[in-house]
MOPAC internal coordinates of N, CA, C and O (Angstrom, degrees):
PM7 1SCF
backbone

  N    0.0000 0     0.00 0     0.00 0    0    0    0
  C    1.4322 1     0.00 0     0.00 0    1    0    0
  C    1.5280 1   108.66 1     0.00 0    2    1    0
  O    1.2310 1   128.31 1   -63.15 1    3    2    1
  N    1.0497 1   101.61 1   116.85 1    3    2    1
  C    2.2010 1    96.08 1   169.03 1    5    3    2
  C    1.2544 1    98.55 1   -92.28 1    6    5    3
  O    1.2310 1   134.49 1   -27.62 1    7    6    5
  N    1.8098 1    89.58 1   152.38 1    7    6    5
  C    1.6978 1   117.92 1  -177.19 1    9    7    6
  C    1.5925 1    90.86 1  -152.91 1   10    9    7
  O    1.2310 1   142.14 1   -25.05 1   11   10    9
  N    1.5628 1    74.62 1   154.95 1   11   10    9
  C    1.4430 1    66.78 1   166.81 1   13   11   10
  C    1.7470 1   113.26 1  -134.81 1   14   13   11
  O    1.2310 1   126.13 1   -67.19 1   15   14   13
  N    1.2294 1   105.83 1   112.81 1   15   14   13
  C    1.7493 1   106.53 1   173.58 1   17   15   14
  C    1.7246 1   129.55 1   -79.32 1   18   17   15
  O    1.2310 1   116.21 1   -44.70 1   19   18   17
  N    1.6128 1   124.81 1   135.30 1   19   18   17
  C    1.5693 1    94.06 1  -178.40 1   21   19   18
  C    1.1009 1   120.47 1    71.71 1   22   21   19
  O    1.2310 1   114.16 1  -175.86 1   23   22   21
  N    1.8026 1   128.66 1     4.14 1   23   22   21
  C    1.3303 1   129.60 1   167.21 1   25   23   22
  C    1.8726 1   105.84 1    80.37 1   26   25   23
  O    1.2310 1   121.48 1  -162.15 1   27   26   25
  N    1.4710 1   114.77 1    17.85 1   27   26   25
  C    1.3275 1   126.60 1  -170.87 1   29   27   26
  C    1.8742 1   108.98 1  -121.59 1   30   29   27
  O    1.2310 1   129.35 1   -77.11 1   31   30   29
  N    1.0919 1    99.58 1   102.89 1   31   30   29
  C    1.9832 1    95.27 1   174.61 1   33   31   30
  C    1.3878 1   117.23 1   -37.62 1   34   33   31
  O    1.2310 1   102.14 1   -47.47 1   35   34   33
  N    1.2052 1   150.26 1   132.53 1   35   34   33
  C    1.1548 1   142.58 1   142.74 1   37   35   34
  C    1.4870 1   114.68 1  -120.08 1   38   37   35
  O    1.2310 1   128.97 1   -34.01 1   39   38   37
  N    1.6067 1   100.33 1   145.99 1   39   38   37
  C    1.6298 1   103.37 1  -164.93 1   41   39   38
  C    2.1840 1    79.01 1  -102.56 1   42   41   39
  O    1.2310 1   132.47 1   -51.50 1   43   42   41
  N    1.3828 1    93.52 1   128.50 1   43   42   41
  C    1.6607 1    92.71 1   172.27 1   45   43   42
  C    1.4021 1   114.51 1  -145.90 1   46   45   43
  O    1.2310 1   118.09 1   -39.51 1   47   46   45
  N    1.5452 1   121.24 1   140.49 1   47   46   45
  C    1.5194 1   126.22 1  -157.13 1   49   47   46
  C    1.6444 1    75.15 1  -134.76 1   50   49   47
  O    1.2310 1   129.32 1   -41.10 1   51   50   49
  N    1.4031 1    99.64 1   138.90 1   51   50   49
  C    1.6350 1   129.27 1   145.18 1   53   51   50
  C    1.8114 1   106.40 1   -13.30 1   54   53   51
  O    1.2310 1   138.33 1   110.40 1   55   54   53
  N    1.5362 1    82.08 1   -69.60 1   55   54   53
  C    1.7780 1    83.11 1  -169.93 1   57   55   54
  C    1.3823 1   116.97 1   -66.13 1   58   57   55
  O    1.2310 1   119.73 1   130.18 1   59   58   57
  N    1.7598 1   118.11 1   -49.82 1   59   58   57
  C    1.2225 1   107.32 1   172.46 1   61   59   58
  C    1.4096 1   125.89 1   -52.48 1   62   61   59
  O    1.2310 1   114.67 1   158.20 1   63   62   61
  N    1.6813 1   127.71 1   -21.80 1   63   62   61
  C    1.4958 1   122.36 1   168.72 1   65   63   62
  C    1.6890 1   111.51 1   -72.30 1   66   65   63
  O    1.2310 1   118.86 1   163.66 1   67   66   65
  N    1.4608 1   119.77 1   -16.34 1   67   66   65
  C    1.0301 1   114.89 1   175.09 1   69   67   66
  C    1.6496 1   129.96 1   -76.06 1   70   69   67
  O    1.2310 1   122.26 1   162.53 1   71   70   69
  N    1.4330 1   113.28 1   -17.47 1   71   70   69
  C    1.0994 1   143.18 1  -129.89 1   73   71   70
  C    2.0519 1    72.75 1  -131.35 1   74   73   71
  O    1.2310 1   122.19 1   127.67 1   75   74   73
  N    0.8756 1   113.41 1   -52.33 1   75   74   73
  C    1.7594 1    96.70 1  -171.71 1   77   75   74
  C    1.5603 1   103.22 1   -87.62 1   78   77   75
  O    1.2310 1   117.31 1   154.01 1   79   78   77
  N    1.3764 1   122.72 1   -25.99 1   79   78   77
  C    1.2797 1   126.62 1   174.24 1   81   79   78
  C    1.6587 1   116.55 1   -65.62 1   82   81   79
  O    1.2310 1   109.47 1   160.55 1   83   82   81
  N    1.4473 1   137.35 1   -19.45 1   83   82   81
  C    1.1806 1   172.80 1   -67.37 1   85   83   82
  C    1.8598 1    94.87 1  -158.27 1   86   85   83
  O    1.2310 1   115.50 1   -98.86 1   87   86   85
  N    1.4042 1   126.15 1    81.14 1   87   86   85
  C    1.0652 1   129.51 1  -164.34 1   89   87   86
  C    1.7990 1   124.50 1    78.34 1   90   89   87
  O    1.2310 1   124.91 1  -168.09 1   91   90   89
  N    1.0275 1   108.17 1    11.91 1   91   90   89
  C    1.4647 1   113.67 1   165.49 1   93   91   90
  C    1.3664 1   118.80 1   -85.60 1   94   93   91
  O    1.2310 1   121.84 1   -62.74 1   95   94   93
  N    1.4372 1   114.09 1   117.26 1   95   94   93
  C    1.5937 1   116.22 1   170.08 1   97   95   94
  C    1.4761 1   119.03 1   -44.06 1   98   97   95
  O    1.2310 1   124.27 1   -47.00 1   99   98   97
  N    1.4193 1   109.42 1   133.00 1   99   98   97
  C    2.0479 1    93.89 1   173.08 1  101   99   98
  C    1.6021 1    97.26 1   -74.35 1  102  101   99
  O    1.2310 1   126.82 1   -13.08 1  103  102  101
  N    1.0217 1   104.49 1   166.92 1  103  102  101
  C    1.2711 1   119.10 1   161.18 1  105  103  102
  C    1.7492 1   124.51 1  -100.54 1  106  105  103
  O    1.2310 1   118.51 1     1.12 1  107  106  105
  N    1.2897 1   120.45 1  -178.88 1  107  106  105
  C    1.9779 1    93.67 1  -178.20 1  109  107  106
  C    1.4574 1   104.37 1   -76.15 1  110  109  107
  O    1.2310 1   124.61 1   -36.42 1  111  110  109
  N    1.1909 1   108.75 1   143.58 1  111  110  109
  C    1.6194 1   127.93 1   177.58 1  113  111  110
  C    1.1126 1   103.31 1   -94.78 1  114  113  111
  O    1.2310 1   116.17 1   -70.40 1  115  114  113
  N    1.3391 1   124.88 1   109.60 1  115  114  113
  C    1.2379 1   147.54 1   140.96 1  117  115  114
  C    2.0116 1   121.94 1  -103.50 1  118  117  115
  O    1.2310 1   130.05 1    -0.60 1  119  118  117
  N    1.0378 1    98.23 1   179.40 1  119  118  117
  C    1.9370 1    84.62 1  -172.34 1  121  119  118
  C    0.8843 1   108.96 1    74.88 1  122  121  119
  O    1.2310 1   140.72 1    39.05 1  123  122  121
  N    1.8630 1    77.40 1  -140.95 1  123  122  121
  C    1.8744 1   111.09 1  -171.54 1  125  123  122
  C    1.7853 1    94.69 1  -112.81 1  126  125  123
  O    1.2310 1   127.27 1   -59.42 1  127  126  125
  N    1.5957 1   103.61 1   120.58 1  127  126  125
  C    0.9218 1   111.17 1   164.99 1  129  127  126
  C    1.4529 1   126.84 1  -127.53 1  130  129  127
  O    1.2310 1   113.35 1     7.74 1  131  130  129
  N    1.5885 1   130.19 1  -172.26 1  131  130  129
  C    1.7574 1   119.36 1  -153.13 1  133  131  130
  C    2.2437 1    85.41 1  -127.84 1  134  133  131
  O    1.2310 1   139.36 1   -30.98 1  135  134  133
  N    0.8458 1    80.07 1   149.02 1  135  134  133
  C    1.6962 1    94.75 1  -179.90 1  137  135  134
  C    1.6043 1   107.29 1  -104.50 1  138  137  135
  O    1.2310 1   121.10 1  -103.85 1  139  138  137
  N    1.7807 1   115.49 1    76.15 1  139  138  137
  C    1.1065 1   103.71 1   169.55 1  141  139  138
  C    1.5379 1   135.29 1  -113.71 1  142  141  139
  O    1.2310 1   121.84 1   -70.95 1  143  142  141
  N    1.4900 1   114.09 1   109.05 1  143  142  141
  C    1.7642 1   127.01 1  -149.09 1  145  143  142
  C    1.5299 1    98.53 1    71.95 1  146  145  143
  O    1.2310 1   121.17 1    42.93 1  147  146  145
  N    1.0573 1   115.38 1  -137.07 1  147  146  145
  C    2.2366 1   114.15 1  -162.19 1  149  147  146
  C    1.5722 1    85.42 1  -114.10 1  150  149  147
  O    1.2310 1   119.13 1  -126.47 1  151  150  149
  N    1.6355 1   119.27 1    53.53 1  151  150  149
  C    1.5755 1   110.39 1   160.02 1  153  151  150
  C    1.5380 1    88.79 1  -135.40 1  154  153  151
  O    1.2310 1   127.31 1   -15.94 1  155  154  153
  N    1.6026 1   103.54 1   164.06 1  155  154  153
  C    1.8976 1   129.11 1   175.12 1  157  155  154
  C    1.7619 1    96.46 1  -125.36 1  158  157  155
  O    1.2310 1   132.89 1   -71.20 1  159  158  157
  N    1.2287 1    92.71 1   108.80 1  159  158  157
  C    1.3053 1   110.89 1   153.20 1  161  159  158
  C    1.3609 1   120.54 1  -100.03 1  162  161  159
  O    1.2310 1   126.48 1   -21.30 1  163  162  161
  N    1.5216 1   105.14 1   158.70 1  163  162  161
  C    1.7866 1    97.30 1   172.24 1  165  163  162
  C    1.1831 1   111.67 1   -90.63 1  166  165  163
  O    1.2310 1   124.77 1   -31.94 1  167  166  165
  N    0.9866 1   108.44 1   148.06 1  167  166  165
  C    1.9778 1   118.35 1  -177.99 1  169  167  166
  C    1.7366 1   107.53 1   -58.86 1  170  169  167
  O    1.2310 1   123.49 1   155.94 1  171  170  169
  N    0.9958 1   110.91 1   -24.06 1  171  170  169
  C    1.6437 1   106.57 1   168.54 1  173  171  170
  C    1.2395 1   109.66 1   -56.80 1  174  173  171
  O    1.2310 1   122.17 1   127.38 1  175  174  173
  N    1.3623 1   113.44 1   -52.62 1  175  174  173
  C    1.5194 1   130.57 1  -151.89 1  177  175  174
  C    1.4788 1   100.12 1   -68.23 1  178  177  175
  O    1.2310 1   128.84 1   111.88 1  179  178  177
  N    1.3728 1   100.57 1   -68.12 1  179  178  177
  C    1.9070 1   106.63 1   168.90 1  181  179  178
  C    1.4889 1   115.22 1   -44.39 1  182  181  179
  O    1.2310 1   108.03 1   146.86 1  183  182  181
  N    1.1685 1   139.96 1   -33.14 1  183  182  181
  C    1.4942 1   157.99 1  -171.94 1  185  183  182
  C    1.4756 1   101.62 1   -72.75 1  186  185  183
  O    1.2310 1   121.75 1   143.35 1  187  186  185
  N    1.8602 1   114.26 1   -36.65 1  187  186  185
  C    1.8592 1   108.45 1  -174.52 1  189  187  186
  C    1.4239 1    84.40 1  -103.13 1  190  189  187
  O    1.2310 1   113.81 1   166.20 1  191  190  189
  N    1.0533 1   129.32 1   -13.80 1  191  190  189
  C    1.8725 1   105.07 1   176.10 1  193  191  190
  C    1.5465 1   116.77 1   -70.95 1  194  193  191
  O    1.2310 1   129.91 1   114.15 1  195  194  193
  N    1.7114 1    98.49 1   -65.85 1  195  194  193
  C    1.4451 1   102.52 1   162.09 1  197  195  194
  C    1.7246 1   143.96 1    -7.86 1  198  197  195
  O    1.2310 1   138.30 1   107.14 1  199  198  197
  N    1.7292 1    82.14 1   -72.86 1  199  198  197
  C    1.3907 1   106.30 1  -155.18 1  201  199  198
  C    1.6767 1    82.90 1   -85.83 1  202  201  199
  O    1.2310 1   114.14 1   124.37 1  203  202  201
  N    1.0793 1   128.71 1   -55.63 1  203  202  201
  C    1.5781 1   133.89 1  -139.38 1  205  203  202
  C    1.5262 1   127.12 1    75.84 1  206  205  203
  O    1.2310 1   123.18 1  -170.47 1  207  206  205
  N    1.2981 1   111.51 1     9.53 1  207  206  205
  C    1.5311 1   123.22 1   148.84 1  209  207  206
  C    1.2149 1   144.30 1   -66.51 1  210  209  207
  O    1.2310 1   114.75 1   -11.51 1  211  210  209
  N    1.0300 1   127.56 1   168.49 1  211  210  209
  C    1.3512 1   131.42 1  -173.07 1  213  211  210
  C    1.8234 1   106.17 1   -82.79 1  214  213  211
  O    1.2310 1   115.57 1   -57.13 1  215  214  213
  N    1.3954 1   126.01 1   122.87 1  215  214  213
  C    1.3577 1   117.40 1  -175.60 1  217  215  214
  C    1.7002 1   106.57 1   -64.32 1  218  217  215
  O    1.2310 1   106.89 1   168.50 1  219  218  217
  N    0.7811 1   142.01 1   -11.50 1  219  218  217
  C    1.3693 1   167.49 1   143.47 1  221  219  218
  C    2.1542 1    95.02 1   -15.12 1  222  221  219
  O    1.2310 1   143.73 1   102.62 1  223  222  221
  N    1.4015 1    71.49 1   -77.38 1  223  222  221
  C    1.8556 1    83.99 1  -172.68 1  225  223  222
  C    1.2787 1   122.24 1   -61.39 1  226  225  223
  O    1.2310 1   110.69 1  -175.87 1  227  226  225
  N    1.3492 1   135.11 1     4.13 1  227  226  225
  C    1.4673 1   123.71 1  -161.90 1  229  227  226
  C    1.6014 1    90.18 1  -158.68 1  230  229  227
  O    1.2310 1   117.49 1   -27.41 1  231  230  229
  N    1.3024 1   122.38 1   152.59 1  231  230  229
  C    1.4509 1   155.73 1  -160.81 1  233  231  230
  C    1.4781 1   100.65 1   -92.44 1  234  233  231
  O    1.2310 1   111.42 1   -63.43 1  235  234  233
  N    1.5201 1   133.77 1   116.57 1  235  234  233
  C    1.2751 1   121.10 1   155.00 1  237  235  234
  C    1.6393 1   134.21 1   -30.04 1  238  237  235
  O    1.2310 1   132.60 1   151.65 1  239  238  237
  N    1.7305 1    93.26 1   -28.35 1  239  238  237
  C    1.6035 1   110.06 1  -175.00 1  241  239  238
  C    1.7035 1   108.79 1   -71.99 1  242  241  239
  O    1.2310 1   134.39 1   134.76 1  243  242  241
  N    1.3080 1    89.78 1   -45.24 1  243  242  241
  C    1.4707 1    86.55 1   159.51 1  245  243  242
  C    1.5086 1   144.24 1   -74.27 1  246  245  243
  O    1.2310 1   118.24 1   139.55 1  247  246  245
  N    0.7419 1   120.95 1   -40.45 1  247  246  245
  C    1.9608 1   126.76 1   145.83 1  249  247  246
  C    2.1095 1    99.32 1   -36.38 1  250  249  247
  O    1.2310 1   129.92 1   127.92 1  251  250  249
  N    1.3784 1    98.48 1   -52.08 1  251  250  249
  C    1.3393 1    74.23 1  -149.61 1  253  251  250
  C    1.6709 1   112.10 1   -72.07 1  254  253  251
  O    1.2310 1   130.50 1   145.45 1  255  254  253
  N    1.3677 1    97.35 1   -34.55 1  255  254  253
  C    1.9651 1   108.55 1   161.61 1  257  255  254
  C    1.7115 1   122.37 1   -42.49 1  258  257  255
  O    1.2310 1   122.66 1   162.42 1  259  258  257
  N    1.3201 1   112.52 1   -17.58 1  259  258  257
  C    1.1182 1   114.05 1  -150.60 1  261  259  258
  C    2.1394 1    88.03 1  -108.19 1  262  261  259
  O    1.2310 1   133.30 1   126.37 1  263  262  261
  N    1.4280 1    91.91 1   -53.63 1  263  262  261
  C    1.8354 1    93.72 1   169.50 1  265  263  262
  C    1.2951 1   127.37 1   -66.83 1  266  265  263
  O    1.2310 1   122.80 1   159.14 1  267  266  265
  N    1.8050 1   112.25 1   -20.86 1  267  266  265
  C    1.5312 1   104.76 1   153.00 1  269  267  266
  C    1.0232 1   126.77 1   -90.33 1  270  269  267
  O    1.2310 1   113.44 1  -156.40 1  271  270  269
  N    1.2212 1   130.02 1    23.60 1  271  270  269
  C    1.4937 1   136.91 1   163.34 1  273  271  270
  C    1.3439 1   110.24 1  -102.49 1  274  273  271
  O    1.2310 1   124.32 1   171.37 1  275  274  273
  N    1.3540 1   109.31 1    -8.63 1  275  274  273
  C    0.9528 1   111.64 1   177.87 1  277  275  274
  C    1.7521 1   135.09 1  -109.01 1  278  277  275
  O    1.2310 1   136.97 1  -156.85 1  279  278  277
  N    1.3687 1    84.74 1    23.15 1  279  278  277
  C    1.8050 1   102.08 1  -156.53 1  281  279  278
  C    1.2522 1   129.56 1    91.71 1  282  281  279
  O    1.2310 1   107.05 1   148.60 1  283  282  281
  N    1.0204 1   141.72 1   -31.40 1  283  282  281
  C    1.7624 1   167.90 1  -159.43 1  285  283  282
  C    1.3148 1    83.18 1   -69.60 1  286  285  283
  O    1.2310 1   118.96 1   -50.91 1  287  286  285
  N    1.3557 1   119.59 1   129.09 1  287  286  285
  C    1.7984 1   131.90 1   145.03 1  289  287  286
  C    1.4877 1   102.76 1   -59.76 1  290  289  287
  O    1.2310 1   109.44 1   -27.54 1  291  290  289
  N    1.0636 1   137.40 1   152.46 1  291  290  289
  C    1.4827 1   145.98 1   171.67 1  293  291  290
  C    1.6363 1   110.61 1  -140.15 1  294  293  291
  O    1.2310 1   119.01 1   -62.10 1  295  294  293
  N    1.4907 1   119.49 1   117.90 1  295  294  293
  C    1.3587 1   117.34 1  -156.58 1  297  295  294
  C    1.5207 1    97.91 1  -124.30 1  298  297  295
  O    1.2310 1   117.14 1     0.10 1  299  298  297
  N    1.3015 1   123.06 1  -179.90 1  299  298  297
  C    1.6884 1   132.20 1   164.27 1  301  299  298
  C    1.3180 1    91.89 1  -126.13 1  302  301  299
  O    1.2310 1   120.82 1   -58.56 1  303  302  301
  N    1.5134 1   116.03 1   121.44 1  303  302  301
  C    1.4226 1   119.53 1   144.33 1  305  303  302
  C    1.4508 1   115.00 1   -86.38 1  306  305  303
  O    1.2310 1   128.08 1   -36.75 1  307  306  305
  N    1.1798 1   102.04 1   143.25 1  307  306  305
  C    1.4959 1    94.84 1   176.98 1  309  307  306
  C    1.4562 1   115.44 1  -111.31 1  310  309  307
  O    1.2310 1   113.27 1   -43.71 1  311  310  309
  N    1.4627 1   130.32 1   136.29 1  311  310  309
  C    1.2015 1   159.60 1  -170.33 1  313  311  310
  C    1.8976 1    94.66 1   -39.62 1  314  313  311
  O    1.2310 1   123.98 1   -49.63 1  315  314  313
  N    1.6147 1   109.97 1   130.37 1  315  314  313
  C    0.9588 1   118.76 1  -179.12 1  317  315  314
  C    1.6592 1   117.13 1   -64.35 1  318  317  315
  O    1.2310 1   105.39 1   -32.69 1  319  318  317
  N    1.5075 1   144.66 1   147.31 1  319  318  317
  C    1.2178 1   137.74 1  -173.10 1  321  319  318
  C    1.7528 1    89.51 1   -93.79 1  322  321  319
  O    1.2310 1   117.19 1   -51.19 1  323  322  321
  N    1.2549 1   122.96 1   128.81 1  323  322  321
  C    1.5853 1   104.70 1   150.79 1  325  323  322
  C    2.0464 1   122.47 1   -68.33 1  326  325  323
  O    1.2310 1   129.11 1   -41.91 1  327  326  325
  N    1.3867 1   100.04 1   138.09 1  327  326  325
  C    1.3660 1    90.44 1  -146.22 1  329  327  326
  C    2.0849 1    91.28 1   -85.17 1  330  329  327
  O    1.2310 1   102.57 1   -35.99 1  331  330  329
  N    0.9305 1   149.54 1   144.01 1  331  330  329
  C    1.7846 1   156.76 1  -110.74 1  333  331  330
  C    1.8497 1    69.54 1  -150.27 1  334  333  331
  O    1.2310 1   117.36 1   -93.65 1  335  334  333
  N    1.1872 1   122.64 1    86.35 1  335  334  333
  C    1.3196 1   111.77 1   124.16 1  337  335  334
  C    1.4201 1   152.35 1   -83.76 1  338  337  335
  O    1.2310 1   122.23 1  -142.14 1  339  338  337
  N    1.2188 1   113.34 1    37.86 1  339  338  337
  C    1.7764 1   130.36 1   160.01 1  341  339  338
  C    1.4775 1    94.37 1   -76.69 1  342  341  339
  O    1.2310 1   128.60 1   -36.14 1  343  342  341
  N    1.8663 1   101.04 1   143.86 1  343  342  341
  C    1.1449 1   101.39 1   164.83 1  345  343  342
  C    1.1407 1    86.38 1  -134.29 1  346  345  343
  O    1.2310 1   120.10 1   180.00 1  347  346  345

């Protein structure tokens, strides 16, 4: 499938993101992250493997449009509350 992230074409298949994702540590998932096999990565993270860019340059929105087009579940975790036990 081409997309283009960062104003840059990329030709990207399911498998080939699987295949570069393929021994990469997640990092902590917070946000918007991509469901690849029974791990959550953040869409940044998948976005500098992929592409080979700087997460800097490209929009989560874009990673994440691009992995649900591509099959990929794409989720928001949301940021843990620390829980205030003073009463």
């Amino acid at each position: 499938m081409r997309c283009v992230i960062a104003r840059f074409p990329f030709e990207l298949t399911k498998a080939g993101v699987l295949e570069s994702m393929k021994g990469v540590k997640p990092e902590p998932a917070v946000g918007d992250v991509v469901v690849i096999g029974r791990r959550q990565f953040p869409v940044k993270q998948v976005g500098e493997v992929v592409t080979r860019q700087d997460r800097r340059d490209f929009s989560a929105g874009e990673v994440v449009r691009a992995m649900t087009k591509l099959g990929f579940t794409c989720l928001t975790v949301p940021a843990e509350q620390p829980s205030d036990t003073t009463f």
